[in-house]
C-alpha positions as CSV (number, residue, x, y, z in Angstrom):
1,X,0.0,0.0,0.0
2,X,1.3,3.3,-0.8
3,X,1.8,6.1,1.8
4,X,1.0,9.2,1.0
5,X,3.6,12.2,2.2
6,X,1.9,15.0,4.3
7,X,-1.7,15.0,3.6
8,X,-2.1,18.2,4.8
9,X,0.0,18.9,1.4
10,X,-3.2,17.8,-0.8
11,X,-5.8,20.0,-1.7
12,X,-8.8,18.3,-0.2
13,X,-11.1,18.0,-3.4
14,X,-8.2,15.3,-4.2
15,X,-10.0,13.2,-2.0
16,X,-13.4,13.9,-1.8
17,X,-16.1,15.8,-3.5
18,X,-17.9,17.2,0.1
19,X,-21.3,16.6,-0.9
20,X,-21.7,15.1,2.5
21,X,-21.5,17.7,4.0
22,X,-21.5,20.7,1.5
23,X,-24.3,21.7,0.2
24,X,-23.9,25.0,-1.6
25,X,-21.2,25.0,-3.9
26,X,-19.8,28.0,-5.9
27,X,-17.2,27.7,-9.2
28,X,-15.3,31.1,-9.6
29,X,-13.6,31.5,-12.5
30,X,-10.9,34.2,-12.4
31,X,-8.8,36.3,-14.6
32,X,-5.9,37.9,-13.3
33,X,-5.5,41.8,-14.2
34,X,-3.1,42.3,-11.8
35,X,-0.5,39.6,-10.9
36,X,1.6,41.6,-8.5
37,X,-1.8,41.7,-6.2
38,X,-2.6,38.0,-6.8
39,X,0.4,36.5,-5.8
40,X,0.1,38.1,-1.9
41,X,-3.4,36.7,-1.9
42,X,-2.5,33.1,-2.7
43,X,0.1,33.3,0.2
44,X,-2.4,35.1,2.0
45,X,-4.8,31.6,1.3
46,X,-2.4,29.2,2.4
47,X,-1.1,31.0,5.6
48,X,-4.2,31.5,7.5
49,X,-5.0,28.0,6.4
50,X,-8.0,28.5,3.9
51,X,-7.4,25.8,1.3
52,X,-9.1,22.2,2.8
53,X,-6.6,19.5,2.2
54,X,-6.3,15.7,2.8
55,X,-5.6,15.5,6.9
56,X,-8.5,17.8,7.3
57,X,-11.8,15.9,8.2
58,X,-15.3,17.9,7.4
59,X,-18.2,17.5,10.0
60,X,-21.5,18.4,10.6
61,X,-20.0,21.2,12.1
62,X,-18.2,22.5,9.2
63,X,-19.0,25.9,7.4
64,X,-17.1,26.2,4.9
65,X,-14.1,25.0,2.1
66,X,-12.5,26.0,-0.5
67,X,-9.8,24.5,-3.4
68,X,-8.2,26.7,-5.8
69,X,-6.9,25.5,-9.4
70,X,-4.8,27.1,-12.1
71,X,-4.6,27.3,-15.8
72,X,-1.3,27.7,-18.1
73,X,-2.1,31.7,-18.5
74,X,-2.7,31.5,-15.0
75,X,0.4,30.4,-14.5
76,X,2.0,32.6,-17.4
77,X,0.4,36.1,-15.8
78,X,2.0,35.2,-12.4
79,X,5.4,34.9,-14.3
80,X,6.5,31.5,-13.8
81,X,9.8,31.5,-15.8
82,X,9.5,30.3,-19.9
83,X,11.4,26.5,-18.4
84,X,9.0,25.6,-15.5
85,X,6.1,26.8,-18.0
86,X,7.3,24.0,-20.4
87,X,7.5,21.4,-17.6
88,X,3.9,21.0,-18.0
89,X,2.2,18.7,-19.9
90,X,1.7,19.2,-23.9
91,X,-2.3,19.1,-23.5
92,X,-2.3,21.7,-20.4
93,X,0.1,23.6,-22.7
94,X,-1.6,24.0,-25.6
95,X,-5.2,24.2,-23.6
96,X,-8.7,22.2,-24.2
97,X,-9.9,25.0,-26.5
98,X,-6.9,24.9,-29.1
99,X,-7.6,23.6,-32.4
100,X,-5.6,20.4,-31.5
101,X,-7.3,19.4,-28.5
102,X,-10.8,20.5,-29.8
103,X,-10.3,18.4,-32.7
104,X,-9.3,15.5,-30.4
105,X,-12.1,16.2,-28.5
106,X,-15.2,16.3,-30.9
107,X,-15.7,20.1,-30.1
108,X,-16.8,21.0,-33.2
109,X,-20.2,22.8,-34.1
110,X,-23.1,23.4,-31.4
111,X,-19.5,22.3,-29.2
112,X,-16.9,24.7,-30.6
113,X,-15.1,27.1,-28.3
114,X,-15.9,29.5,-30.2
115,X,-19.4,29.4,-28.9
116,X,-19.0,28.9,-25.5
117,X,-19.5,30.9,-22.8
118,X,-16.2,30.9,-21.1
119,X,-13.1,28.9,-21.9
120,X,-11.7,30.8,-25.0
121,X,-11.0,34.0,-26.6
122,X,-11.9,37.2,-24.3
123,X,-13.3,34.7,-22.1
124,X,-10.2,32.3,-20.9
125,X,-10.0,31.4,-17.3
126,X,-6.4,32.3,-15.4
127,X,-7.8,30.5,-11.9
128,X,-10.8,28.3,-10.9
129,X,-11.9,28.9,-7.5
130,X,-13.9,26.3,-5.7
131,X,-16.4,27.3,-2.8
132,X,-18.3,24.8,-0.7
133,X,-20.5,25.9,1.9
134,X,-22.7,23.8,4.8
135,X,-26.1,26.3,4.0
136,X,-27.5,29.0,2.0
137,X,-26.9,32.3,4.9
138,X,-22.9,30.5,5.6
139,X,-22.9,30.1,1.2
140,X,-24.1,34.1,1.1
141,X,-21.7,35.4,3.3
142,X,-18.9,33.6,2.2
143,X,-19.0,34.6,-1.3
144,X,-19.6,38.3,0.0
145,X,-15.8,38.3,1.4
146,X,-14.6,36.6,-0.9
147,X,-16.1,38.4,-3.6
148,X,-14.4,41.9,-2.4
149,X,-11.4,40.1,-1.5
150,X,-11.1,39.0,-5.7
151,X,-11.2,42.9,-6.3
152,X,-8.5,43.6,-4.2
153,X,-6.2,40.6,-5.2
154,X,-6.3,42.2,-9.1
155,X,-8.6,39.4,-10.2
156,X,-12.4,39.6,-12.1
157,X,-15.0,37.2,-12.7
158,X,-15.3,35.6,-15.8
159,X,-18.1,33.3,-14.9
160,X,-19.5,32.2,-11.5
161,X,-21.0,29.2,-11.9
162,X,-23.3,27.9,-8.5
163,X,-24.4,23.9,-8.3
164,X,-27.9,22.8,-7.7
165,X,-29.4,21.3,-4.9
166,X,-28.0,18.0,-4.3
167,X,-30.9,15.4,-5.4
168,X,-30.9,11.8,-4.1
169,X,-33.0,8.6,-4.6
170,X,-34.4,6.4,-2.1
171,X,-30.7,5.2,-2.1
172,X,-29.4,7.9,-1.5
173,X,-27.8,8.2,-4.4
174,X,-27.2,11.3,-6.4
175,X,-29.5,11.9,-8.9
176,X,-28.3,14.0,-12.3
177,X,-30.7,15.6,-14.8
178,X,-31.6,12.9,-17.1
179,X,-32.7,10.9,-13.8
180,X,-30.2,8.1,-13.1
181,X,-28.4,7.7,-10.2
182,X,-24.6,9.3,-10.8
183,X,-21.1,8.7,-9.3
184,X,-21.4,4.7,-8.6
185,X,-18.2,3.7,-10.1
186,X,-15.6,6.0,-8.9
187,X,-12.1,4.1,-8.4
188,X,-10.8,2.9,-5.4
189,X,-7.1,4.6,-4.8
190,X,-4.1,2.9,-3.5
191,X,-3.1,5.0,-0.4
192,X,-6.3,7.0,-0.5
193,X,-7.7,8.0,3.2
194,X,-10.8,7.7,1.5
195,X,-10.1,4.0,0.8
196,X,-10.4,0.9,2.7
197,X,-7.3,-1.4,2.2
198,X,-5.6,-1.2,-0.6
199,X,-6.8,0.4,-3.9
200,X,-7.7,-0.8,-7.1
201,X,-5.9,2.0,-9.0
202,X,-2.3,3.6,-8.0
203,X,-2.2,6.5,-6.3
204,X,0.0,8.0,-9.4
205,X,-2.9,8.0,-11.6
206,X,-4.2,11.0,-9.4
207,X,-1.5,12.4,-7.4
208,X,1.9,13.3,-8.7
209,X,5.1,11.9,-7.2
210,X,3.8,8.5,-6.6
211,X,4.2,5.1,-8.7
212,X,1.3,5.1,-11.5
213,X,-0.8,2.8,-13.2
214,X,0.8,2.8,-16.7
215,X,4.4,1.8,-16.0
216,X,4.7,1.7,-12.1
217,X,7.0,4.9,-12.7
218,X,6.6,8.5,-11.5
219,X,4.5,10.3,-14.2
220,X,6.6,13.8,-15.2
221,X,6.1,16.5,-12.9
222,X,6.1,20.4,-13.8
223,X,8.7,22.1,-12.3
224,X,9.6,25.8,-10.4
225,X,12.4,27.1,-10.3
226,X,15.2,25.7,-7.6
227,X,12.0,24.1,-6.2
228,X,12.2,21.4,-8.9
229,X,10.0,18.3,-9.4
230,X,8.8,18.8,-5.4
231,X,6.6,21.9,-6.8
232,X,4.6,19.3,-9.0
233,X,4.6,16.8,-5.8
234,X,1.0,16.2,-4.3
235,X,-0.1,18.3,-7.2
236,X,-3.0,16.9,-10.1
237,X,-4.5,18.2,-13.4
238,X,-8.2,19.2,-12.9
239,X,-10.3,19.0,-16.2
240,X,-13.4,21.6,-16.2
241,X,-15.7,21.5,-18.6
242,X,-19.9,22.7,-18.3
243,X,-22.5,20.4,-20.3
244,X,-25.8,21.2,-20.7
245,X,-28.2,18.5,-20.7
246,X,-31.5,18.9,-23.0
247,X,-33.8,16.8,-20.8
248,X,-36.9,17.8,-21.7
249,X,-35.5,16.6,-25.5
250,X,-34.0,13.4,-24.2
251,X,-37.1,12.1,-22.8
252,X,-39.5,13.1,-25.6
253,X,-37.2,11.1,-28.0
254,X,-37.1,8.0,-25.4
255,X,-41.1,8.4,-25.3
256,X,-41.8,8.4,-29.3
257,X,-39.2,6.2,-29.9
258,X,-40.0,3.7,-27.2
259,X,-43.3,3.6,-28.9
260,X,-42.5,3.0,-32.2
261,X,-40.5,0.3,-31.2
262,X,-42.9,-1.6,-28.8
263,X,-40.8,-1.2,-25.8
264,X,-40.8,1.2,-22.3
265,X,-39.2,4.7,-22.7
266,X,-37.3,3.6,-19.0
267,X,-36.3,0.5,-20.7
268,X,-34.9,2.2,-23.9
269,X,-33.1,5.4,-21.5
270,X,-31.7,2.4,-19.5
271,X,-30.1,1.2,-22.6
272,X,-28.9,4.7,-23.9
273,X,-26.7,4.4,-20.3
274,X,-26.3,0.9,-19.5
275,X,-27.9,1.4,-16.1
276,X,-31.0,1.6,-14.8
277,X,-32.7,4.7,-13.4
278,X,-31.7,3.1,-9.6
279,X,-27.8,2.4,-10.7
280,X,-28.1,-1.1,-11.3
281,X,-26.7,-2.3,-14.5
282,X,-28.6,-3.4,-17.1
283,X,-28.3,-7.6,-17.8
284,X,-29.3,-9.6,-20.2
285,X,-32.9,-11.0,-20.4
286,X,-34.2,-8.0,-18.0
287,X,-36.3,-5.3,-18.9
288,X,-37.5,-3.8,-15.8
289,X,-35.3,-2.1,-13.4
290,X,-34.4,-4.6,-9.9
291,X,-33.5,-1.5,-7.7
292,X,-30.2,-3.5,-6.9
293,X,-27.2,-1.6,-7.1
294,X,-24.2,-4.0,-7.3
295,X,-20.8,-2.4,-8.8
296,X,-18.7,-5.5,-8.3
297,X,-19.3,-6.6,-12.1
298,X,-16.8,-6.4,-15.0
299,X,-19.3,-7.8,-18.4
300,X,-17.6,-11.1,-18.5
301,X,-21.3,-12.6,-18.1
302,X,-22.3,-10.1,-21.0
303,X,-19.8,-9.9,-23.2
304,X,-22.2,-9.7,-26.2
305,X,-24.0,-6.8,-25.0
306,X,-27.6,-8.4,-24.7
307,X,-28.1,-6.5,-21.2
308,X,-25.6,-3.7,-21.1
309,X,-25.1,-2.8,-25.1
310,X,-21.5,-2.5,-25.9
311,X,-21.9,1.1,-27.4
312,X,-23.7,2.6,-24.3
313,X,-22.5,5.2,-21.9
314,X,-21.2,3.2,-18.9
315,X,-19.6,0.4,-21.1
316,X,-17.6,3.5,-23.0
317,X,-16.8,5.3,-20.3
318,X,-15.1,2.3,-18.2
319,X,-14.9,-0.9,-20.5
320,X,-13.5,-2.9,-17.6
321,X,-13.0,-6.1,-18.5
322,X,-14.5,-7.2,-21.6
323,X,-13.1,-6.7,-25.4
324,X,-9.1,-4.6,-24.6
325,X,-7.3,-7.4,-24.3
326,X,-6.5,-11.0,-24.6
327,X,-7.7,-12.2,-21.2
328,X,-9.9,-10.9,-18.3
329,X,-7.0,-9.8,-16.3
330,X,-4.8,-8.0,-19.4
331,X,-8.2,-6.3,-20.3
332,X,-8.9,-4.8,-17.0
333,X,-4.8,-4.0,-16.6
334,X,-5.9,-1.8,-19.6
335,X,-8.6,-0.2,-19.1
336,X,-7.4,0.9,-15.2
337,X,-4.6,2.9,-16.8
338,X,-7.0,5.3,-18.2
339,X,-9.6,5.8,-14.9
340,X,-10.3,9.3,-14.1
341,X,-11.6,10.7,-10.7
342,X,-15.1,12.8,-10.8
343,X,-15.3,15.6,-8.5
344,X,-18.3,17.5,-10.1
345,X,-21.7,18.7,-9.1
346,X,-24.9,19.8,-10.9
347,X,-26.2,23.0,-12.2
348,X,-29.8,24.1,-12.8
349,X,-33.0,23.2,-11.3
350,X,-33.9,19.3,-11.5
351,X,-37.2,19.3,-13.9
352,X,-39.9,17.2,-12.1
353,X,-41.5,16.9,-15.1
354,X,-39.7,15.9,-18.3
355,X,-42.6,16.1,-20.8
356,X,-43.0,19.8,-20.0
357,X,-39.4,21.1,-20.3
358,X,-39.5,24.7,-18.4
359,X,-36.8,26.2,-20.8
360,X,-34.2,26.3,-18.6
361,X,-30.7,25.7,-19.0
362,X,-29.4,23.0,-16.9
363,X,-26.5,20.5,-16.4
364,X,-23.6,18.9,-15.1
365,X,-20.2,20.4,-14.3
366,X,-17.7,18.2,-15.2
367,X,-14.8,18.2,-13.1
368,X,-12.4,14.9,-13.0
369,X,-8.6,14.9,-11.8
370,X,-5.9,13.0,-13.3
371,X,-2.1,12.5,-13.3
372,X,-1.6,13.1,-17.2
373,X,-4.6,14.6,-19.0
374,X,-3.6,13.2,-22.2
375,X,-3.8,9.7,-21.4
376,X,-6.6,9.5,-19.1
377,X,-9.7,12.0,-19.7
378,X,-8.2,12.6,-23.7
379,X,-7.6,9.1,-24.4
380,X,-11.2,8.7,-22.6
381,X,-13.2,11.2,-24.5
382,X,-11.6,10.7,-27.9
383,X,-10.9,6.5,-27.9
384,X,-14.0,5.2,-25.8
385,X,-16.7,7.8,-25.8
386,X,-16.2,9.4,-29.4
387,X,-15.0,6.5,-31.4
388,X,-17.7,5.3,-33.8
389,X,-15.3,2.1,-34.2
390,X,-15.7,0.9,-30.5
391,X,-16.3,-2.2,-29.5
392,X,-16.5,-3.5,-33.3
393,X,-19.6,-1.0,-34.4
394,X,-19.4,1.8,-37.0
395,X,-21.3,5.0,-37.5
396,X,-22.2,5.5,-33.6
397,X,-20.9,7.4,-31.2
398,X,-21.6,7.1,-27.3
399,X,-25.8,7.9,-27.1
400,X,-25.6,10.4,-24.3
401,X,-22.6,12.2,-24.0
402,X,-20.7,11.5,-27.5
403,X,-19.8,14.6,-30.2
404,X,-17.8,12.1,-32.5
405,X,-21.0,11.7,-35.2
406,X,-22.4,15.7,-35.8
407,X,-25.5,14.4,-36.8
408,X,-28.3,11.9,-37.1
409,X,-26.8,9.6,-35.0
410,X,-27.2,6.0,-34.4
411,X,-27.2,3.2,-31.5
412,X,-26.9,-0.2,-31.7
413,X,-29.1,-2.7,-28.8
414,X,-27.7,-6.0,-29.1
415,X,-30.7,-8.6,-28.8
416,X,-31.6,-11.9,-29.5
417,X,-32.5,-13.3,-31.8
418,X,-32.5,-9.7,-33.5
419,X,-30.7,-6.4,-32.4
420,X,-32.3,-3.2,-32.5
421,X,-31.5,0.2,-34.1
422,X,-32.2,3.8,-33.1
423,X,-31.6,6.2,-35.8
424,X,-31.3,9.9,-36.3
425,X,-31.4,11.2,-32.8
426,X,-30.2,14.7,-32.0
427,X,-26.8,15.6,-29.3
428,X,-28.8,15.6,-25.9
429,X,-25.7,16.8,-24.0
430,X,-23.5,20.1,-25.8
431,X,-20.4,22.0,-24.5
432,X,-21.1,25.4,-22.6
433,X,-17.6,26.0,-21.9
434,X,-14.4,23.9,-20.2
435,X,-10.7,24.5,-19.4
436,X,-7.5,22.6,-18.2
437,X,-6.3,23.5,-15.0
438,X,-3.0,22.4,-12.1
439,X,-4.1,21.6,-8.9
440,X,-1.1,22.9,-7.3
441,X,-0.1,21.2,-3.5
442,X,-0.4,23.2,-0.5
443,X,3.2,24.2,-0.8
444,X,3.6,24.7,-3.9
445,X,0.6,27.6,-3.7
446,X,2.5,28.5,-1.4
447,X,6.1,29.1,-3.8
448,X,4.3,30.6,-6.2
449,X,2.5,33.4,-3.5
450,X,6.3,34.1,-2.9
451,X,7.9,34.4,-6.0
């Protein structure tokens, strides 16, 4: 088991998201206009011991946290030299909204960056600051001070961007827009605090400095100065990115289509995610939900995709077992180097009704960590979720969350003795805006307030 080195070192979103105990939970995003004000500020943060991190247990009790993340013009308008700058990783470098990554990422059309509403152009984002609060008066007054405390640290506001309500099932499982019970399958971390025993993943895939997943090796860290690789230590790149989710449009299509085909719109939706509504995947020969939520399964006793469809969201998104490799265990050994670590919330009001959509925009804002951007959420969102090749199909991208087909897209239901198609369905889920950021340690925060 891996031991993690001073956990008071690790921002505390590393390890947990705080819904627990967070209810109200504010995204700042920051430019800097005046550097030589920001810099105090950060120091300012870390000495009187504002930043949560790892050793720090929230209770009842608690009323408020916050995390702070950087981007590269972040970490250009506070100076860092031309060499540390180039320590970081090519992706970070070059940004989610350049033409490479974009590309690479199916953000073309109604997903461009030139359409989104913060991200690019005038509207790049030099910090992300991350407010959590226990209630609605604590959540007011605490974005009051920090609010004026921005103006004096030489920093606007791009965006601020507030989470909804935390919704839960009779589970108590959190609930996203489209209705399904969300964050089920987050890995288990080697030398987490947060995990029992040892992990499933190594803590390298998360946390700089330690062993990794891909090679057992220390993934490269950015550097600072005569600080070195220990400024990159404890550290972790944050992916941000806002999607809206057309609900109202998702479960019109499941309703008419459903029809047409003779089956349940819940049962259809179900197979659009490859769970249920409760969590529970979906197995063969079952077409009502069981309400059992078991995540100890890897498709070996589906690997045809009669119950869970090999193109559907959950299958994409973490392939475990099945169709990567030779055998069960080299499959999994590939699919667990490319895990990512969801931290986000939701955003908008949760409508009660589908069938009358209130016009309001609402969503999910996607934040996962990872050691090496390019191999984890890239390889990911470009390889699993956007390839129309996966799993042996063509012309179909993943049915939720995929941009890899621009239109009249398609999904494959493996049955027996005949499989179905759906055809020509619109993008339910489009890209408002997004951003790669640095999760700096404790310390290092702490270097760059000083230099």
């Amino acid at each position: 088991m891996t031991t993690i080195d001073k956990l008071e070192d690790v921002q505390g979103i590393v390890f947990s998201g705080y819904s627990k105990y967070m209810a109200n939970c504010s995204y700042y995003l920051l430019k800097i206009d005046d550097a030589g004000k920001t810099k105090p500020w950060l120091k300012n943060l870390v000495d009187q011991n504002q930043i949560s991190h790892g050793a720090y247990k929230p209770t009842d009790e608690t009323e408020n946290l916050l995390n702070l993340a950087i981007s590269y013009s972040g970490f250009e308008k506070l100076q860092v030299s031309e060499e540390s700058l180039y320590s970081f990783e090519l992706s970070f470098r070059e940004g989610m909204h350049s033409e490479h990554r974009s590309a690479l990422l199916g953000d073309r059309g109604i997903n461009d960056p030139s359409v989104w509403d913060w991200g690019s152009g005038d509207n790049s984002v030099d910090i992300l600051f991350m407010l959590f609060s226990k209630n609605d008066a604590i959540h007011n007054a605490s974005r009051k001070y920090h609010e004026k405390a921005f103006k004096g640290a030489g920093l606007s506001v791009v965006q601020r961007l507030e989470a909804s309500e935390k919704k839960q099932n009779a589970d108590g499982f959190t609930l996203e827009h489209f209705g399904f019970a969300d964050g089920i399958s987050d890995p288990s971390v080697d030398g987490f605090p947060t995990t029992s025993g040892t992990g499933d993943i190594a803590t390298g895939e998360f946390l700089l400095g330690y062993p990794n997943q891909y090679d057992g090796k220390l993934t490269k860290m950015p550097q600072l100065g005569a600080a070195g690789e220990t400024f990159g230590k404890n550290g972790t790149y944050l992916v941000f990115r806002q999607l809206k989710q057309d609900v109202g449009a998702f479960w019109q299509f499941m309703e008419e289509e459903a029809a047409r085909q003779g089956i349940t719109a819940d049962y259809l939706a179900a197979k659009f995610v490859g769970r249920w509504k409760s969590g529970a995947v979906v197995e063969p020969n079952q077409d009502t939900d069981p309400n059992k939520v078991n995540n100890s399964f890897n498709f070996t006793k589906d690997p045809h995709g009669t119950g869970c469809p090999l193109g559907s969201h959950i299958r994409r998104a973490n392939p475990r077992a099945v169709g990567l490799g030779a055998t069960e265990a080299e499959a999994l050994k590939v699919a667990n180097r490319h895990r990512i670590l969801r931290r986000g919330r939701s955003y908008g009001n949760f409508l009660e009704n589908p069938a009358k959509d209130d016009g309001k925009e609402r969503g999910l804002l996607f934040i996962c960590l990872n050691a090496n951007i390019e191999r984890q959420f890239e390889f990911v969102q470009h390889t699993w979720i956007n390839s129309v090749k996966f799993a042996g199909l063509y012309d179909e991208d993943d049915p939720l969350i995929g941009s890899g087909v621009a239109e009249n897209r398609n999904f494959t239901i493996q049955d027996e003795p005949l499989r179905r198609r759906v055809c020509g369905f619109q993008q339910f889920v489009t890209t408002r805006g997004g951003s790669y950021f640095f999760l700096p340690s404790l310390s290092a925060l702490g270097l760059l307030g000083n230099s």
